[in-house]
Structures are given as C-alpha cells and as structure tokens.
C-alpha positions in Angstrom: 77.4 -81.0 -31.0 78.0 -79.0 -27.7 74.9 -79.1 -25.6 75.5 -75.4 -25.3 74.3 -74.5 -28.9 70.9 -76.0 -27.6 69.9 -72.9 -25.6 67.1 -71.1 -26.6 68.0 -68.0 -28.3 66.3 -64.4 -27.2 63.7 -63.7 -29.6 63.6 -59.9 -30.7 60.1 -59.1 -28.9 61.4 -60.2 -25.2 63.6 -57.3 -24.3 60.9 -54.9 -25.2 58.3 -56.6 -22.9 60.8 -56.2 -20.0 61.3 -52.7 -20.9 57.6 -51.9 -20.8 57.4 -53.9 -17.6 59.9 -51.4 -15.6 58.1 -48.4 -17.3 55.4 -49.4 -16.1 56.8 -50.0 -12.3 58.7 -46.7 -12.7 55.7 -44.6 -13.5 53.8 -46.6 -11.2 56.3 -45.7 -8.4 56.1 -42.0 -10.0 52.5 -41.7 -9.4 52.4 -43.2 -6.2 55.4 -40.8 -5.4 53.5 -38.0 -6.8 50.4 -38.9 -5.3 52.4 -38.8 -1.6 53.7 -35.7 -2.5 50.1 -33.9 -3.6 49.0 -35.8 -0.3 51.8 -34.0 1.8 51.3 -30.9 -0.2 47.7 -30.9 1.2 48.6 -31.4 4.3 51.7 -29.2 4.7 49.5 -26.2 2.8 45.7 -26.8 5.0 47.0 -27.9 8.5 50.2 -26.7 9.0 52.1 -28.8 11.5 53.0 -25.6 13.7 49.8 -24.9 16.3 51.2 -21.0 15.6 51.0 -21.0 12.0 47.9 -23.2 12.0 46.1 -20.2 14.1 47.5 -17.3 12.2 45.9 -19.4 9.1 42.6 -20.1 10.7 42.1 -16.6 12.4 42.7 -15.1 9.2 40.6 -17.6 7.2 37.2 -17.0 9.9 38.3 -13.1 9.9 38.1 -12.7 5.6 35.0 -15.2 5.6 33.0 -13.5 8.8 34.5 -10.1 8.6 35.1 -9.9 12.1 38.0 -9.8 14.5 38.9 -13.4 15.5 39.9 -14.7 18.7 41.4 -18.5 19.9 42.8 -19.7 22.7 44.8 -22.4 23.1 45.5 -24.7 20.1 46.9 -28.2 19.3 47.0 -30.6 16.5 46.8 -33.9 16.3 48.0 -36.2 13.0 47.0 -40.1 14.6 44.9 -42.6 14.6 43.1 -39.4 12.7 44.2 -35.8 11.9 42.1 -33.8 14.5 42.6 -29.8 15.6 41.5 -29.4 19.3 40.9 -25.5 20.4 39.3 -23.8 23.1 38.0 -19.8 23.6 36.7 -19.1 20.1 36.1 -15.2 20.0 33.9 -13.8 16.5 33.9 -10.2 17.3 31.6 -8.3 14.6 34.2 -5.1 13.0 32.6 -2.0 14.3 30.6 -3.4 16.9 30.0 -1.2 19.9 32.4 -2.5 22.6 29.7 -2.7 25.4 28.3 -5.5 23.3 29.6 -9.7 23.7 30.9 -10.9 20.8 28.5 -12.0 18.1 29.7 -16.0 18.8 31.5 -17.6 21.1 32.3 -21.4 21.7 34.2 -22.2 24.8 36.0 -25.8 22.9 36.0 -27.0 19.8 37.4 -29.4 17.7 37.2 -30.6 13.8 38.3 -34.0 13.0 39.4 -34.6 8.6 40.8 -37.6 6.7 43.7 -37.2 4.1 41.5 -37.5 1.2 38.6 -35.2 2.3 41.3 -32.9 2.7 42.5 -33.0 -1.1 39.2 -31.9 -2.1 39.1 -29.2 1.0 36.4 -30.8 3.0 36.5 -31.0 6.7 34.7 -34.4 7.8 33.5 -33.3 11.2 33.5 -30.3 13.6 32.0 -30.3 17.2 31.1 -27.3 18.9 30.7 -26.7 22.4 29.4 -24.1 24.6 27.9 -22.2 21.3 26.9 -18.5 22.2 25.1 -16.7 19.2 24.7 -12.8 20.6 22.1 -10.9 18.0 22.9 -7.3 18.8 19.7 -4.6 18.9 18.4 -3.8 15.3 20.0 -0.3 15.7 23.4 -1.7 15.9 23.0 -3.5 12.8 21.7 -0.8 11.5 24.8 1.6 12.4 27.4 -1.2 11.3 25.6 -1.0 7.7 26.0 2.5 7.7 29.5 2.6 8.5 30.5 0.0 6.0 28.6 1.4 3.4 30.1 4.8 4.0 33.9 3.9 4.9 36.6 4.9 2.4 38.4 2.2 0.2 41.3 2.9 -0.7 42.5 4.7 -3.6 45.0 4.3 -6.3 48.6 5.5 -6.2 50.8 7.2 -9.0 54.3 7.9 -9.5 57.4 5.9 -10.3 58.8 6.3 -6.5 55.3 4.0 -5.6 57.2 0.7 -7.6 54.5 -1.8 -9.2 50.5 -1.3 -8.7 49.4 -3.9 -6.2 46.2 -5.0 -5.7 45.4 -2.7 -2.6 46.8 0.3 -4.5 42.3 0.4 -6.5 39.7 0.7 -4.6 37.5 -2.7 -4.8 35.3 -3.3 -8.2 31.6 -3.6 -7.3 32.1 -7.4 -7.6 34.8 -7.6 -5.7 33.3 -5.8 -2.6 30.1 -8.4 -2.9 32.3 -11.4 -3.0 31.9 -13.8 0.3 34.3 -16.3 0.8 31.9 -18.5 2.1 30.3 -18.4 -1.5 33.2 -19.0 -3.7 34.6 -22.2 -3.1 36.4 -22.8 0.2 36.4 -25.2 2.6 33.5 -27.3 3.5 32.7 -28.7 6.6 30.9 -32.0 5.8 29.3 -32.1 9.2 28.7 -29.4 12.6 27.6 -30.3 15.6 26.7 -28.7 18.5 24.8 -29.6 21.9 23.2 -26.8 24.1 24.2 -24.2 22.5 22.4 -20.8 23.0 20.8 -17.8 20.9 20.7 -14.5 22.9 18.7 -11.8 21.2 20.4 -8.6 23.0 17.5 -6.1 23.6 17.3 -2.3 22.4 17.0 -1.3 26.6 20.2 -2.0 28.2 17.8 -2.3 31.5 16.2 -5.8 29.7 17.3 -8.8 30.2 18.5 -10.6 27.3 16.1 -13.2 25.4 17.8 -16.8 25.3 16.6 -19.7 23.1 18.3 -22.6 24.2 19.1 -25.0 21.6 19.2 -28.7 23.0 21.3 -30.2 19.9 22.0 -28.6 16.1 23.3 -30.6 13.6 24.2 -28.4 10.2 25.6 -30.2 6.8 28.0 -29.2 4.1 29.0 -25.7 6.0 30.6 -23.2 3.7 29.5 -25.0 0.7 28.0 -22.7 -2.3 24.7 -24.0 -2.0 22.3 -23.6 1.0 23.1 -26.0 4.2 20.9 -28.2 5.5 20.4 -28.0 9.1 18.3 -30.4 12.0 17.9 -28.6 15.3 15.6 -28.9 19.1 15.5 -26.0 21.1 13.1 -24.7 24.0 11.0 -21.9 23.4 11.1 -19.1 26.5 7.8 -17.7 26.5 5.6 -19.9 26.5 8.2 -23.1 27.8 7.9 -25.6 24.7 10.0 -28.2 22.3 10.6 -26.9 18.9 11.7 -29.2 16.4 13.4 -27.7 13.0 14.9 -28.8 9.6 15.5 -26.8 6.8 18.3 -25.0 4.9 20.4 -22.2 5.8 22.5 -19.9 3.8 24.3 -19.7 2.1 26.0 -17.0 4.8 25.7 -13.3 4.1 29.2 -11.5 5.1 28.4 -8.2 4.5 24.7 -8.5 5.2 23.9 -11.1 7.3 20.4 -10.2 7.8 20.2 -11.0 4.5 20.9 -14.3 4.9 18.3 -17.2 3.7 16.4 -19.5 5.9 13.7 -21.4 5.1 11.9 -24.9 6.7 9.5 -26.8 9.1 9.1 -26.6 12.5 6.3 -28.2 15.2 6.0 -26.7 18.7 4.9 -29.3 21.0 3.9 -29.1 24.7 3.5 -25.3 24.8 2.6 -24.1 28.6 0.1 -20.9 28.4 -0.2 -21.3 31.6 3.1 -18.6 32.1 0.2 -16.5 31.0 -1.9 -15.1 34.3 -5.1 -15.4 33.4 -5.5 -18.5 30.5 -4.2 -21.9 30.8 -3.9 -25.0 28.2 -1.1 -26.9 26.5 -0.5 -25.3 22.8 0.9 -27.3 20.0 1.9 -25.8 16.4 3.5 -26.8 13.3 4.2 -25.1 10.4 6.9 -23.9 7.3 9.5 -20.8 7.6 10.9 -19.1 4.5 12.7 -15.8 3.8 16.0 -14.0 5.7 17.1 -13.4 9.3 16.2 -10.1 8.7 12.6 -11.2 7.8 11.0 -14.8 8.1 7.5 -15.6 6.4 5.6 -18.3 8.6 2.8 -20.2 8.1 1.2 -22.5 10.5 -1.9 -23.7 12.4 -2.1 -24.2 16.4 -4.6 -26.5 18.1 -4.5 -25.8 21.9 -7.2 -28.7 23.3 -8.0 -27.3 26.8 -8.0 -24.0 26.2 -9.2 -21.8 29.4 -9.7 -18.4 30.2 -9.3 -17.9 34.0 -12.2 -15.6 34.6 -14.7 -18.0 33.0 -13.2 -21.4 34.1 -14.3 -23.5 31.2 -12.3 -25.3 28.9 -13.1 -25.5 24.9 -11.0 -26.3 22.0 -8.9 -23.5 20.1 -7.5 -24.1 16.9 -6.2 -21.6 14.7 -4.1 -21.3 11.7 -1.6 -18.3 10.9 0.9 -15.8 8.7 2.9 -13.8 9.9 6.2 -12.0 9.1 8.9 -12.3 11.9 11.9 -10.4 12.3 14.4 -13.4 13.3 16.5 -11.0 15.1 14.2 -9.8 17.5 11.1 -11.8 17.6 9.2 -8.7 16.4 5.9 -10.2 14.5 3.7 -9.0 12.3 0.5 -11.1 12.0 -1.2 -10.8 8.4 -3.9 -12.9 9.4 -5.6 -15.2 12.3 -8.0 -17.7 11.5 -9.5 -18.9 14.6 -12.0 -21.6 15.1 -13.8 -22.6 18.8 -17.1 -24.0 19.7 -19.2 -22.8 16.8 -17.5 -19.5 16.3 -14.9 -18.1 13.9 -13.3 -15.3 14.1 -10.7 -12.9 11.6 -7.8 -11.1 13.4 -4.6 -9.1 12.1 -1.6 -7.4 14.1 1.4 -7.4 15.6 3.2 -9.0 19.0 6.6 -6.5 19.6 8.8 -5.8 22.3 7.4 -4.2 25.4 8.2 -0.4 25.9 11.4 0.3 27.1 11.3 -0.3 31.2 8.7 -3.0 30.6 9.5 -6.7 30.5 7.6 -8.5 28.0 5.7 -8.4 24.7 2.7 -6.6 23.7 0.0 -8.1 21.6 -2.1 -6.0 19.1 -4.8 -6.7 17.1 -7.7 -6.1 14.6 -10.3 -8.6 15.7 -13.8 -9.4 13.6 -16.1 -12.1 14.1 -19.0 -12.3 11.5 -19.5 -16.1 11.8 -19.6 -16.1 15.8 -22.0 -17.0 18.7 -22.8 -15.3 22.6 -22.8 -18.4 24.2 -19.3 -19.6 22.8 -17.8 -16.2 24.1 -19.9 -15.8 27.5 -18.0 -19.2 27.9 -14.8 -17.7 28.4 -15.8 -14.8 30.7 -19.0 -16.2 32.5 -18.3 -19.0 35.1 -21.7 -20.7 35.1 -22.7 -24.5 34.2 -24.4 -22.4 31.2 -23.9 -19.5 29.3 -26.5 -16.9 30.3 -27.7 -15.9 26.9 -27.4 -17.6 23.1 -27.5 -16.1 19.7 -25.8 -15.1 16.8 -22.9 -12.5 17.2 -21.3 -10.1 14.9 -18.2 -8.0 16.4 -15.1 -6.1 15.7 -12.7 -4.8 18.4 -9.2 -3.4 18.8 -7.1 -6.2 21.0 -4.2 -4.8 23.1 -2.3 -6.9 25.4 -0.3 -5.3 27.2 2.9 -6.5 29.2 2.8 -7.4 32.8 2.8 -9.9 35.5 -1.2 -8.8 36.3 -4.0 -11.4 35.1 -5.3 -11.2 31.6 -8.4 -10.0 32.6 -6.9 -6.8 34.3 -4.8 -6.1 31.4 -6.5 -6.4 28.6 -7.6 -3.7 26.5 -10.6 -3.8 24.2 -13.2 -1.0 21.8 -15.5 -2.1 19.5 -18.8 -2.4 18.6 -21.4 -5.5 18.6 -24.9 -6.5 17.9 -26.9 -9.8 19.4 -29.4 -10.7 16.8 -32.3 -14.0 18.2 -30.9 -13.7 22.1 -32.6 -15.8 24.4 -32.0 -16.1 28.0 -31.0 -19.4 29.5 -32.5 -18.6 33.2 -35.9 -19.4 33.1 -37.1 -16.4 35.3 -35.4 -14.2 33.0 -36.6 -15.0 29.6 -40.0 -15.0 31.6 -39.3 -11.2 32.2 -38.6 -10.3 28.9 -41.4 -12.5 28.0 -43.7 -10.4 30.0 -42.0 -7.2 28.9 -42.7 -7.8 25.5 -46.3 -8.7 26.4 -47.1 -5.5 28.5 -45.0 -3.3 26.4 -47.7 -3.8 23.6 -50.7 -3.1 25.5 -51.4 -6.6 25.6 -51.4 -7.1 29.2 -54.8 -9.6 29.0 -53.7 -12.0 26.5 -51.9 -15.0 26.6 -48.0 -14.3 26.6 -45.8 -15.6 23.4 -43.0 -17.9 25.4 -39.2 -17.2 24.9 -39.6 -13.5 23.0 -36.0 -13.4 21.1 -34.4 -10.2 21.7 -32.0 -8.1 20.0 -29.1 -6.3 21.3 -26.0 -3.3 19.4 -23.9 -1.1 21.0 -20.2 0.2 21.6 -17.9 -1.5 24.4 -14.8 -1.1 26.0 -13.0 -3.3 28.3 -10.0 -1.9 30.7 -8.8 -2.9 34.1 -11.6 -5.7 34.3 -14.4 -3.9 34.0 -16.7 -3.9 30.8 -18.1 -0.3 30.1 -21.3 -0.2 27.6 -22.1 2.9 26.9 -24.5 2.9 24.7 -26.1 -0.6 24.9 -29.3 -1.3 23.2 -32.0 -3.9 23.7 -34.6 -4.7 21.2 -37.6 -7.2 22.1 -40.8 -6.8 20.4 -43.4 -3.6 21.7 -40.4 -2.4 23.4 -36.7 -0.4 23.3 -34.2 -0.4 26.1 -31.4 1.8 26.0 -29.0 1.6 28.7 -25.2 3.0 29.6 -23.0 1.2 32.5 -20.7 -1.4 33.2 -20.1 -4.8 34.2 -17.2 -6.0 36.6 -15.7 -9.5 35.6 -14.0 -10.5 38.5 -17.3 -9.5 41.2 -19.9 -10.2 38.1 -22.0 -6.7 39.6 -23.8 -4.9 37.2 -24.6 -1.3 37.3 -26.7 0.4 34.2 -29.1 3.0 34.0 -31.6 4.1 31.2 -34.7 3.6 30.1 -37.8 1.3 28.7 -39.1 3.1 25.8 -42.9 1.3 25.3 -45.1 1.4 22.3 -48.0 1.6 24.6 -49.4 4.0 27.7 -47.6 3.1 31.2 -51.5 1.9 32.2 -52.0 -0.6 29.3 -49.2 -2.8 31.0 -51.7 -3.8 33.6 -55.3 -5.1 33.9 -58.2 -4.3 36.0 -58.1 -1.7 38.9 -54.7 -1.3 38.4 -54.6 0.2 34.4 -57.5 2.7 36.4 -54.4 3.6 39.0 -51.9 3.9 36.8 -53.8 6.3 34.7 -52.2 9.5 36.3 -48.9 8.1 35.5 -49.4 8.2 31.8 -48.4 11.4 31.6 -45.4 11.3 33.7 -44.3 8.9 31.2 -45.2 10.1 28.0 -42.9 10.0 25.2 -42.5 13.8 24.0 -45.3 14.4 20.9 -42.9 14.5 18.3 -42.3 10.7 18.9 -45.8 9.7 18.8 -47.7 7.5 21.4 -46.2 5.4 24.0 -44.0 5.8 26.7 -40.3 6.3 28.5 -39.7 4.6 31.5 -36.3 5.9 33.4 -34.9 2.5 35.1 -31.4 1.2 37.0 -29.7 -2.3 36.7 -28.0 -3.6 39.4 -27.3 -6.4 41.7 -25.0 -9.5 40.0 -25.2 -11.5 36.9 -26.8 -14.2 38.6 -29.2 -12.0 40.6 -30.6 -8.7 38.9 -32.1 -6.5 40.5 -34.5 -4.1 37.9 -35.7 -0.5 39.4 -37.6 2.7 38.5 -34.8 5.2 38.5 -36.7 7.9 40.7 -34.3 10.8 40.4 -34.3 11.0 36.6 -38.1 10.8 37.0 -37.8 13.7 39.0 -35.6 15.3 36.6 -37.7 14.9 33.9 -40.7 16.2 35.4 -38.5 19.2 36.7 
C-alpha cells in the first residue's frame, strides 16, 4: 500500500468554509473601504482642503443662515493632530443696514476645532471666539429693515420657450419657503462656543449718546444651530449700577428674518450692585430672579434686598428689599415695571412704571412711577430725609405720589420730582417740648385753660405735596389735634431743613378762654379781632407763620394778615 493513499481526503463542506471566510474578508475590506470613502467624502464635501473654497463655503453658509453680508479675513486649515479652521476679521453685516452703523457682530479671531466622526453627523466639536462685538442697532432701524423686507419684490415667474427650463428662482418664494431658517432645519451644530470678554453694545436712537456696553466676562453656549433651544452659561458686568451678573438659560432657536423674535428665557443673580453711582443714595444691591420671552420683549421676575440702604439727605441706613415684574425690551433696556413690592422698616409700599432712555441730548435713564403706600409709617420715611438720632414725628401713613427721576449728574434730592397727596393719622412728636405745645394747644384751644392737660394729644395731619429742586411745597397742609384746626401752606428746604408756612389756628373756643386769670380779662377785646365769621359758629381764627428750622421752630402771630382782615 503506498503511504500516499493515506492522506486525508477533502470533505465536501471545507471548500465552502474557505469561501465564506474570504467573503467575509472581502466585504469586510469593502466596508472598511466604503467607510474611508464616506469618511473622505465628509471631509472633501464640509471642509474643503482649499482655505479659498472653504471661505466661499462658510461666507455663504453664515450669509443664507444670518441673512447678512459676511466678511473674513485671513483663513487657514489645519487636518493634524486634529482638524481645526483658524480665521481672523469676522464681519456679520445686517442686509439693509444703514451704512453709518458697525456691523451687527464682529469677532476679531476665531477658530473651530471637529473630529472625523462628529463631522459625519455635521457637528462641530468646539468653536472659540474672540474679541466678540454684538452691535444692537436703535429700535427704528430694526424697525425700517422690517419694513423693507416685508415690502421688497420677489421675484416673479418667467414664460416662453426662449426662457429654457423653470428653475427654482424663476417663482416667487411659497409662504413656507420665505419662513424657513436655516438655523432651524437641520444644519450644522456646533457642540460647544466659547467666548471670553466679549461685548454687547446697545447703539442709542441720538447719534450724540454714547453707546451702552455690557461687558461679558465669559459665555459659554451648547448645541449652536441645533433645532431645539441652546443652552447657554454667561458672567457679565452690569454698567449702571457696576455689578456681576450671573446667567443660564436657553436661547433660540435664532430668528433670521425676525431676530427680535427670538426666544430667551432663564435665571440670573445680580450680586455686589454699587448704588452709590447714584448722587444722593448709597448701599450694595443684590438681585436674583427668572427671564422669559424674546429679544424684542423679556418678562422678569425677581426680588432685590439692598442691606444698607441710605438716602444721602437723611444719612441713616435701613434695609430695602423688594420684589419685581417687569417687561424689558432686550434691545434697549427700555423697562416697563408692572409692579414694585417694597418692604422697609415697618412700611410697605405698591409702585408701577417705567425706567426709559433719557431725552435725546441727555445722558442717562429716567425713572417713573405710580407710588402708593397704605400699609406705611412717618417715622420709617422721615428716616430717609431727616438726619436726626430720631425721627421727629411717628404714626401711621397713607400716600400716593407720582415718582419722576430724572437724568443727571445732580443729587437725588435736587432732582427728584414728586405730587401727591397724604394724611398722618395718631402723630405724636418725638421732641419733648413739642408734643408739650400741641399738648397745650389742644388744652387752650378748648377753653380748658384751668384744667389739668391730657399728655401726648395725637394729632392728625392731610394735604397735597410736591417736591422739586429740593424743596418740599405743602400747599394745603392740614393739622388736626383735638379743640383745634390748623391750616397752613409753605415749604420745607431738605438740604438747610428751614421752614416757612403761614396760616391759621382755627379754635373751638374765644381767643380769652385760652388763658386764666387777669389775662382772659385782657384778652377780652381781642375776641372779636379773632372771631370766626357767624356762619361758622363760635370760636376763633388765629392768622400765624412757621419759621425757623426743623430742629428749632419758631411759631408767630402773622400781624399783617391780622391787619388785613380787620381792613
């Protein structure tokens, strides 16, 4: 037997195993093949290797997704250790935009960094931005722009066999078509922006203004582009008044057509917040509160506590806190306050308003407001215009007044505007020699000049006010104690603290009842000086004058309308 005819012989299920092996390695090799090619595909078709074509791509992208005219610089690209684009002089110029107006962003270098596989799915890992300007122009240009693009031509429809095929730009744009965005309909996402000290100029209506600047330490934005909102982290400084804001919330999806109409919503806190830029009020404000709505209109609502609160004129400090809504417009920092809720000392107070740009010519804001106080006392307000150790008078106080603020580098006190009305109900004076007038007052004024006095007499005060240029006109100012009326008109200085009223004591009783002994019998004659007319019944009208300071009166008979009267 040859040792040859001892060899195994090929069973009939081992070629087909080797055959499925090599299929398999061939399609193997085919996918991976295929998957290079998809790879390079991706590449060649998102970041073109030419820095030329890659701009031409990316103005036109930024162009179609911002609808504005795009500007770069210089441009390189960069495929290892990591596929980065570098660029510098980013230009977003708004289409239609007046040409005296900066672009609406600029970023002076950027660069966005990608791996192969984000790419695939058109994701952009990273993308650092810096030297960020956001220009907001006035409201009226935005305004305009809407008007043109709402009222520009599209483009009609051609006929004729000479014309060839219909294209796509031969019919004007469906309804949906012209409220497509790019931004919303799948493109590329950016995973991650970055940007440190960036800034946001809001461009004034008054070319003579300067521009407001919010500087924005660090912003950090997620999933840019993407169909859903984009959440965003940011620290920026406040101008007026110099604080640290912290933010996080979403924004966006972006508006193309309208971006006023873009949506923002989130939380903020306001910390370290200097009033003292403020002549005239010092203390450091904190706030915190949530943000929803547009750019074009933001709904806020928050609460402020400001710890040392201190109106110059008065000195003292006392604790503020209040809570808020309002309705800011984001592009100008025009707000509209729907209600105040304030609390200090044991007082509360309702107001309503609005803070908006100064007049043109004038740098600033001015504040106004609807101001009542039902639930309020003297003493907690004589504490922020009187500077004393103590209040000069306590009781409960019911007010309403018209607030205006007006712009200016003056103190608070000189500037601010009020007219209302107020009423004083249980006043006592704090200075002993003064309650013991009134005391005495009330006692005389009754005809009880012989009995035993009733200590601390409460009195009651009404009347109109107005405050302007420091100085607190009263012109009607009434003051009730009991057995007694009296009715003065004048004004009080804050800075100086001089008084100067006149009027007059109207008694239930004859002049001579105030007295005792020989001197009623003296002050007989004088009874009828002072009569009140007959119509009013019995008693008497006493012309007098206030002046002197608030810490030193000084009460008189005012002589000439005496004479007056008796003329």
């Amino acid at each position: 037997m040859k040792l040859d005819s001892l060899q195994p012989v090929p069973t009939t299920t081992a070629a087909p195993r080797r055959m499925r092996k090599r299929t398999i390695l061939v399609l193997l090799a085919l996918s991976f093949i295929g998957f290079v090619a998809a790879v390079l595909s991706v590449i060649i078709a998102n970041v073109p290797l030419s820095p030329d074509i890659l701009r031409t791509r990316m103005v036109a992208a930024l162009s179609d997704k911002l609808d504005s005219d795009v500007e770069i610089g210089e441009l390189a690209l960069r495929v290892y250790p990591t596929l980065r684009i570098e660029g510098t002089d980013l230009r977003i110029r708004r289409r239609g935009a007046a040409s005296g107006l900066p672009p609406l962003i600029t970023v002076k270098s950027f660069h966005a960094d990608g791996s192969l596989l984000a790419l695939s799915r058109k994701h952009v890992d990273h993308v650092k931005l810096d030297g960020l300007d956001i220009n907001v122009p006035p409201k009226s240009e935005r305004v305009q722009q809407r008007k043109i693009r709402h009222e520009e031509p599209q483009p009609q429809a051609t006929a004729g066999p000479a014309d060839g095929p219909p294209r796509a730009t031969d019919r004007p744009e469906t309804p949906n078509e012209r409220k497509r965005d790019p931004l919303n309909d799948g493109g590329v996402v950016i995973d991650r922006v970055d940007t440190d000290n960036a800034r946001l100029i809001i461009i004034p209506e008054d070319s003579d203004k300067a521009p407001k600047v919010w500087a924005i330490h660090h912003l950090t934005m997620h999933r840019l582009g993407a169909t859903k909102p984009w959440p965003f982290d940011a620290t920026l400084t406040n101008g007026v008044p110099p604080g640290e804001i912290v933010t996080h919330g979403d924004f966006g999806p972006w508006s193309r057509d309208e971006p006023g109409d873009t949506p923002v919503k989130g939380n903020f806190d306001f910390a370290k917040a200097d009033l003292g830029v403020f002549k005239g009020i010092s203390g450091i404000l904190s706030s915190r509160g949530s943000f929803q709505g547009t750019l074009d209109e933001i709904h806020a609502n928050g609460e402020t506590d400001t710890p040392d609160f201190t109106v110059a004129v008065g000195g003292h400090r006392f604790a503020l806190h209040t809570k808020y809504r309002a309705t800011i417009d984001g592009t100008n920092g025009d707000t509209r306050l729907e209600q105040i809720d304030a609390a200090f000392l044991n007082s509360h107070l309702l107001a309503k308003g609005a803070v908006l740009d100064a007049p043109k010519g004038q740098h600033g804001r001015t504040v106004a407001l609807e101001v009542t106080m039902d639930q309020a006392r003297v003493e907690d307000v004589m504490v922020m215009a009187v500077r004393t150790p103590k209040p000069p008078m306590t009781g409960g106080l019911r007010l309403t007044t018209k607030f205006l603020l007006p712009p200016g580098e003056r103190d608070v006190s000189q500037r601010l505007r009020l007219d209302g009305r107020f009423a004083i109900a249980s006043t006592k004076f704090t200075n002993y020699d003064v309650q013991g007038r009134i005391d005495e007052l009330s006692k005389r004024s009754r005809g009880d000049a012989d009995q035993p006095g009733r200590p601390n007499v409460v009195s009651n005060f009404q009347g109109r006010f107005t405050l302007a240029d420091g100085r607190l006109a009263l012109p009607d100012l009434t003051f009730f104690v009991p057995g007694a009326k009296v009715e003065l008109a004048g004004g009080y200085a804050l800075k100086p603290e001089t008084l100067d009223f006149k009027g007059q004591v109207v008694l239930d009783s004859p002049v001579s009842d105030m007295v005792t002994g020989w001197k009623k019998w003296l002050l007989k004659p004088a009874d009828s000086i002072f009569r009140k007319p007959k119509k009013d019944g019995k008693g008497s009208i006493i012309p007098i004058k206030v002046q002197g300071t608030r810490s030193e009166p000084k009460f008189g008979l005012d002589v000439r309308s005496v004479l007056k009267r008796r003329g």
